[in-house]
C-alpha positions in Angstrom: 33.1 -198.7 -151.6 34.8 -195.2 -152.0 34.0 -193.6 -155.5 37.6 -191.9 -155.5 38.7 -195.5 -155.8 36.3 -196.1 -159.1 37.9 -195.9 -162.4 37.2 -193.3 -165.1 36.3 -196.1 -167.6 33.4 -197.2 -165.0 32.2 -193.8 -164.7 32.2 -192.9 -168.4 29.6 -196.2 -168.9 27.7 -194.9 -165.6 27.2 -191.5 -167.8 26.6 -193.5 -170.8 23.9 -195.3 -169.2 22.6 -192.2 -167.9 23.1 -191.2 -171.6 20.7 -193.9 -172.7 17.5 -192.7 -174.7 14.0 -193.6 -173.9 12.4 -194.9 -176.8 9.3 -193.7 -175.5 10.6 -190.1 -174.4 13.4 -189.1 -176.3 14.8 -186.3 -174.0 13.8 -187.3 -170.5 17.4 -188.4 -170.2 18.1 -184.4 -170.6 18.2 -183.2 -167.2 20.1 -186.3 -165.8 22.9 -186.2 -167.8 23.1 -182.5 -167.5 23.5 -183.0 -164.0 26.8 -185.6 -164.6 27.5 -182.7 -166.4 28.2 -180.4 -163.2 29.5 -183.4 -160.8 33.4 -182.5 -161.5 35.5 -181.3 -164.4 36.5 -185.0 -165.5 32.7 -186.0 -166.0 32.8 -183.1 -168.2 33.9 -184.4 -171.8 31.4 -187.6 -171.4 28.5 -186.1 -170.3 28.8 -183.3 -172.7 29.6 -186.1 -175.3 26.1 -188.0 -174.9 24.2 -184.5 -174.4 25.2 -183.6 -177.9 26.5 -186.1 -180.1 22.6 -187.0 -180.6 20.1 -184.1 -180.9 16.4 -184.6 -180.6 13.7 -182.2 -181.6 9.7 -182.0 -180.5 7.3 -179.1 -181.5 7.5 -178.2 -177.6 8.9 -175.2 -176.3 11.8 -174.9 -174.2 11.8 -174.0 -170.4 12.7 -170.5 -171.7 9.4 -170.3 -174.2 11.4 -170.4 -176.8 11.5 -173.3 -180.0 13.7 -176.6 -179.6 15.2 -175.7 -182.9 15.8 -171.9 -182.1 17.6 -173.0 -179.1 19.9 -175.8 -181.3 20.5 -172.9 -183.8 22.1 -170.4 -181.0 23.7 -173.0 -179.6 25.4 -174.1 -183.1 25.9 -170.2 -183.8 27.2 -169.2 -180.2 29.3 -172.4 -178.8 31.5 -173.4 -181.9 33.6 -175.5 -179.5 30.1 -177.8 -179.3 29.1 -178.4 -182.6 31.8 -180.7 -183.6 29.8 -182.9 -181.1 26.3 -183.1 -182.5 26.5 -186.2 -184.9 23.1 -186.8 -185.4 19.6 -185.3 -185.6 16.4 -186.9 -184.7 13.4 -184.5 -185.8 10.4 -186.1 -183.7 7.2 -184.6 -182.9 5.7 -185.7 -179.7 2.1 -185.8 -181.4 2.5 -187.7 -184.8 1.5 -185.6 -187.8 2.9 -182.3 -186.3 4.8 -180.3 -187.9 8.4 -178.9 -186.5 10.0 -176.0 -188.8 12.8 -175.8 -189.6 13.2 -172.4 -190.8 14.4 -169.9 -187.4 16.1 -166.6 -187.5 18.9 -166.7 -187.4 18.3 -167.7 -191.2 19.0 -171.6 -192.2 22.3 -171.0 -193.8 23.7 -169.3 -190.9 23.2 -172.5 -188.6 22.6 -175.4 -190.6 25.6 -174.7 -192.5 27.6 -174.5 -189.6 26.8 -178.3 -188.4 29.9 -179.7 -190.0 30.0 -182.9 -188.0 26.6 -184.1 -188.9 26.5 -187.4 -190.3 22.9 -188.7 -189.5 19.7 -186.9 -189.9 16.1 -189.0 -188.5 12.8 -187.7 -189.2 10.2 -189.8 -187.6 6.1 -189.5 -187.4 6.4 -185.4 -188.7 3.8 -183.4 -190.5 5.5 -182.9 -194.0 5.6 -179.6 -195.8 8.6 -179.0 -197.8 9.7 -174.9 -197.1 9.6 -176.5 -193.9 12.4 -179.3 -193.7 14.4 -179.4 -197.3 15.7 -175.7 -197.7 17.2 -176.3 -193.6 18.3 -179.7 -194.1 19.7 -179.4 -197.8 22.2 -176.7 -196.3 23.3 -179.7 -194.0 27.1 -180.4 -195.5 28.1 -183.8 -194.7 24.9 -186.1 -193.9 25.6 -189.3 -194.8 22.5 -191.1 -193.5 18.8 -190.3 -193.9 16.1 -192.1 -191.8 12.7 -191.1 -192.8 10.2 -193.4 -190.7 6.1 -192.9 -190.6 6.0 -189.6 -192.5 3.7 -188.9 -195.2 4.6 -186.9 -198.1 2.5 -184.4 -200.5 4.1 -186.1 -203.8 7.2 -188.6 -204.5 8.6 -185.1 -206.1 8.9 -183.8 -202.4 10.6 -186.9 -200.7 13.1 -187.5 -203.9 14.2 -183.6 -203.9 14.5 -184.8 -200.3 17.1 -187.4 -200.8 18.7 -185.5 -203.7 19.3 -182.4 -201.7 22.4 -184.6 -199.9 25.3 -185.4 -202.1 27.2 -187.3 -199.9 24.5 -190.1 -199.3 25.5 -193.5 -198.1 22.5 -195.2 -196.5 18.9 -194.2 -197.0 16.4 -196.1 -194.8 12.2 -195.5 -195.8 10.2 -196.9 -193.0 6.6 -196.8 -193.5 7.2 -193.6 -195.9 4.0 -193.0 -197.5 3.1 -191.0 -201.1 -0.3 -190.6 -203.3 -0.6 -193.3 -206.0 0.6 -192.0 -209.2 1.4 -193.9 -213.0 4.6 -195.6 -213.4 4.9 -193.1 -216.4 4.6 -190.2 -214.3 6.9 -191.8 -211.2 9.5 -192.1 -214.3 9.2 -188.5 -215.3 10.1 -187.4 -211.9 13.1 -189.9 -211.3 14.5 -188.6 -214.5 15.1 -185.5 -212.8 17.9 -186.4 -210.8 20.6 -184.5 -211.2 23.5 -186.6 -212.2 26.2 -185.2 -209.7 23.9 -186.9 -206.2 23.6 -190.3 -205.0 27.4 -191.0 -206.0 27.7 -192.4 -202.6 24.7 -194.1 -202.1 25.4 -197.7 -201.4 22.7 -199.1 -198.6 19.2 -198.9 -199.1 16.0 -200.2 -197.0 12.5 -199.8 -197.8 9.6 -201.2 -196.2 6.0 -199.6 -196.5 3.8 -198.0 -198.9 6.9 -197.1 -200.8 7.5 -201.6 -201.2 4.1 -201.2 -202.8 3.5 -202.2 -206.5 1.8 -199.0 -207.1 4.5 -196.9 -205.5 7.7 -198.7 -205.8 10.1 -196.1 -207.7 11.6 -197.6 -211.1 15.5 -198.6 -211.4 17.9 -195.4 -211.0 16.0 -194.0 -209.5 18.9 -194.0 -205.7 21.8 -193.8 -207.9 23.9 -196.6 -209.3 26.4 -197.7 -206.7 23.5 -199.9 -204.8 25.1 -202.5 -203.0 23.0 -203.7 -200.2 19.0 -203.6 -200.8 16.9 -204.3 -197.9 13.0 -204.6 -199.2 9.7 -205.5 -196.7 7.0 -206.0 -199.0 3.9 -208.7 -199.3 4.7 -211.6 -201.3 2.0 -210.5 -204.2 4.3 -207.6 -205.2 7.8 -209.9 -205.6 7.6 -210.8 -209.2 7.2 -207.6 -210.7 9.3 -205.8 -208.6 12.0 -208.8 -208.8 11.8 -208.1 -212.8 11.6 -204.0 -212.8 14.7 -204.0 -211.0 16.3 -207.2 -212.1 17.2 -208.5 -208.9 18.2 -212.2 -209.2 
């Protein structure tokens, strides 16, 4: 068959497939769609398009020696004209437990600021240190969804000044999200602390893990009071009192 003949639409789903993530590898796809990316001038726009629009992040250096997340932050800093492409931001370390900062010169403001298209932010299997992820991604200024999936956290203080850090919340997903055991009295003092102007938004929440635990399930008001959809994965011994702490019918 001659390609000249082959439509644009087919090509653009050849790229996309090209485009496709490994679930086991996030960025093998890397240099195979920047390849698409030199065939011709109209592959362009769709390769650039699934090179960007999702970002993924490991603790492993570039080809240059230099961080994965120094490189994103030139690249936001230096091509303006590409980050109105990068949609959303997986933060995945290739060895679970690592930790990936987030914190690069130039400063956090200068290129987290700058992501103004941003709309999902995934953190899956990191180390967890708070200087290290919250004063970057709290300067992110329109995230609407937060994925947080197998990472452990110091104290519920540090994974709620997390979630409060984005005002424009509409989905939170907790995914095997794991804090120490503390009193319900305690858990209540720190869910107080919400500043009333966050979590406006938030209307979708899903929680499966530690966190569906009895000893760890955070009290009512604690994600705002617009919930709508509540997705819960908990054992069966936990149902009753959590079905009458947050009145679910």
């Amino acid at each position: 068959m001659n390609t000249s003949q082959v439509s644009m639409e087919v090509w653009e789903r050849i790229i996309d497939l090209v485009g496709t993530e490994s679930n086991t590898d996030p960025i093998t796809y890397y240099p195979a769609i920047r390849t698409c990316c030199l065939v011709c001038s109209s592959w362009l726009p769709r390769s650039r398009f699934n090179l960007f629009s999702k970002v993924s992040i490991t603790e492993e250096l570039s080809r240059s020696g230099l961080s994965r997340v120094y490189c994103l932050a030139r690249t936001v800093c230096e091509r303006s004209d590409l980050i109105y492409l990068i949609h959303e931001l997986h933060i995945r370390p290739r060895t679970p437990g690592r930790a990936i900062p987030l914190v690069v010169t130039p400063g956090p403001g200068t290129w987290a600021t700058a992501m103004v298209s941003l709309r999902t932010v995934k953190l899956v299997g990191v180390g967890w240190h708070p200087t290290l992820y919250t004063a970057t991604i709290s300067r992110f200024p329109t995230p609407v969804h937060l994925e947080l999936e197998r990472v452990a956290f110091d104290g519920a203080s540090s994974l709620f000044h997390l979630i409060w850090s984005l005002p424009h919340l509409v989905c939170v997903i907790l995914h095997q999200v794991t804090i120490p055991k503390m009193s319900q009295m305690k858990f209540m003092k720190i869910c107080s602390m919400r500043p009333q102007a966050v979590l406006g938004c938030l209307t979708e929440l899903s929680i499966s893990g530690n966190l569906a635990d009895e000893e760890h399930f955070p009290p009512p008001g604690t994600f705002g009071k617009v919930l709508r959809k509540v997705y819960l994965e908990f054992s069966s011994r936990h149902w009753h009192k959590i079905h009458r702490q947050w009145g679910i019918p």
